[in-house]
N, C-alpha and C positions, 0 to 999 in steps of 0.2 A: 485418437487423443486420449490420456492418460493423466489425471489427477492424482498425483500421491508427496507424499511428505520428501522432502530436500533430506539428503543421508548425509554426513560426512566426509563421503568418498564426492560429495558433489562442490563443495565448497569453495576450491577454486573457479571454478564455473559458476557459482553466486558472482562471487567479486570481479572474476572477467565480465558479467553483465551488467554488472554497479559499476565499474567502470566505462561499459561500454555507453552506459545511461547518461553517465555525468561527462562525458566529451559528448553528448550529442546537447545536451545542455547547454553544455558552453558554447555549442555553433549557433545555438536561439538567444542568446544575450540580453534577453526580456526577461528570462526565467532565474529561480536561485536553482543553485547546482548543488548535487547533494557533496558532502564530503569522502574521503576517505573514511568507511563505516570500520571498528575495530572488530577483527577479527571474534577474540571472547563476546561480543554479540551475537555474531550470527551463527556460530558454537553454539551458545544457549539456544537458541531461537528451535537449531537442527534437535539437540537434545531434549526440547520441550516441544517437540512435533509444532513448531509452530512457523515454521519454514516450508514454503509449499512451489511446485513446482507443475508445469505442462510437459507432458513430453510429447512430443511428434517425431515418428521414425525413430525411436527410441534417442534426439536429442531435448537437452532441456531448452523449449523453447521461448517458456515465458517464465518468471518465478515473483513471488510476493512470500511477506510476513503478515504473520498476525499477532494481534493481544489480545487481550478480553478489559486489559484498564489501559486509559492513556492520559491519567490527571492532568497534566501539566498543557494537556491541549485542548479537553474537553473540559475542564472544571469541573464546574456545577453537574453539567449533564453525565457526565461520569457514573454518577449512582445509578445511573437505568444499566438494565443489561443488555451487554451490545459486544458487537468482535468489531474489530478495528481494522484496516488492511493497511498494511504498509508497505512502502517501495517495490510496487511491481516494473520489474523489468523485464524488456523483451528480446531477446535475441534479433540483431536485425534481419538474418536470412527469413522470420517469421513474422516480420511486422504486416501488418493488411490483413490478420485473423480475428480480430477481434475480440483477441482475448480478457481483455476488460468486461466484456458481456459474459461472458467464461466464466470469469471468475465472481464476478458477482450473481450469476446463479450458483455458483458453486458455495458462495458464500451464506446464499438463501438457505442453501437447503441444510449447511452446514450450522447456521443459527437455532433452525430449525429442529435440530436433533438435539441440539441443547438446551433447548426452552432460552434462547436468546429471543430478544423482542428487535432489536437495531443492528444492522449491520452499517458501519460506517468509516469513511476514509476522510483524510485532509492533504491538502497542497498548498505550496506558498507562492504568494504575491499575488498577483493579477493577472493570474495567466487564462484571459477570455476564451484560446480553445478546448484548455485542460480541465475548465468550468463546463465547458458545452459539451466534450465527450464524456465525464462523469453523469452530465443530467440526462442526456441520448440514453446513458446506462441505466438510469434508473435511479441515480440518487437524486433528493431534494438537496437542493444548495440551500446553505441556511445562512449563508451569507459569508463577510471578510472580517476577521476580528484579530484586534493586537490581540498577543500570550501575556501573560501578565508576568510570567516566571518561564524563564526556558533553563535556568542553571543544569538541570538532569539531560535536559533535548542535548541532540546531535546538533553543534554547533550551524548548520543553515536553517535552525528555527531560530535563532537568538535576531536576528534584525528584519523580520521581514513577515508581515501580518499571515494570515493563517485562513485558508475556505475552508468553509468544514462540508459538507456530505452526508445522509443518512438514508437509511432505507427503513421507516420504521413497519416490520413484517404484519404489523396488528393493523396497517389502514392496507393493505395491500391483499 
């Protein structure tokens, strides 16, 4: 297994796994579905090394983004410093590895290199298993909170409350 940053030349293979995320969504009909993510996103994302991938067998088997801010969903808490993870998707030939644990130690030690204090993620609605495999993982759930402002979000923030997720590295 292999950690390293999403290139360019992978990018269709992002968005075949973004799509392959958001039709398994749609078969759980409890969950919000992410949309169609604009390409110039996840362009930037690849150019600001913030596009991260697993490989196994030289395939890309799991992939997420990150940030270092995400105003508009953390508010207030925002000012701490913290990396953010976003939309991991997994290849289905690879589901059952648990790479959620994967990535949140990889995300540990990668806070850690940057004198980050919080590593942390969000998900929308009520979705009680996607609560329980986050906190299995090691983050504290801090609870479900409307957004106040989603104008900038990817349109499946705008109707539908928000978990949020932290790992703060200083009580750990």
């Amino acid at each position: 297994m292999e950690i390293t940053n999403c290139t360019i030349h992978d990018i269709d293979n992002v968005f075949k796994l973004y799509k392959i995320a958001s039709n398994y969504q749609k078969l759980k009909k409890t969950v919000v579905v992410w949309p169609d993510f604009k390409r110039e996103l996840v362009e930037t994302e690849i150019k600001e090394n913030r596009q991260w991938k697993i490989l196994l067998n030289n395939k890309i088997a799991c992939l997420w983004a990150i940030t270092f801010s995400d105003e508009q969903i953390w508010e207030e808490r925002n000012k701490d410093s913290a990396i953010y993870i976003h939309r991991i998707a997994t290849d289905p030939d690879f589901r059952g590895n648990n790479f959620v644990g994967k990535i949140v130690e990889w995300a540990k030690e990668y806070a850690k290199s940057q004198n980050i204090q919080y590593v942390r993620l969000d998900t929308l609605g009520n979705n009680v298993r996607l609560i329980k495999h986050y906190t299995n993982a090691g983050f504290d759930f801090l609870g479900i909170f409307a957004l106040k402002n989603t104008d900038a979000l990817p349109e499946h923030y705008h109707n539908a409350p928000a978990c949020l997720f932290e790992i703060d590295l200083h009580k750990k």
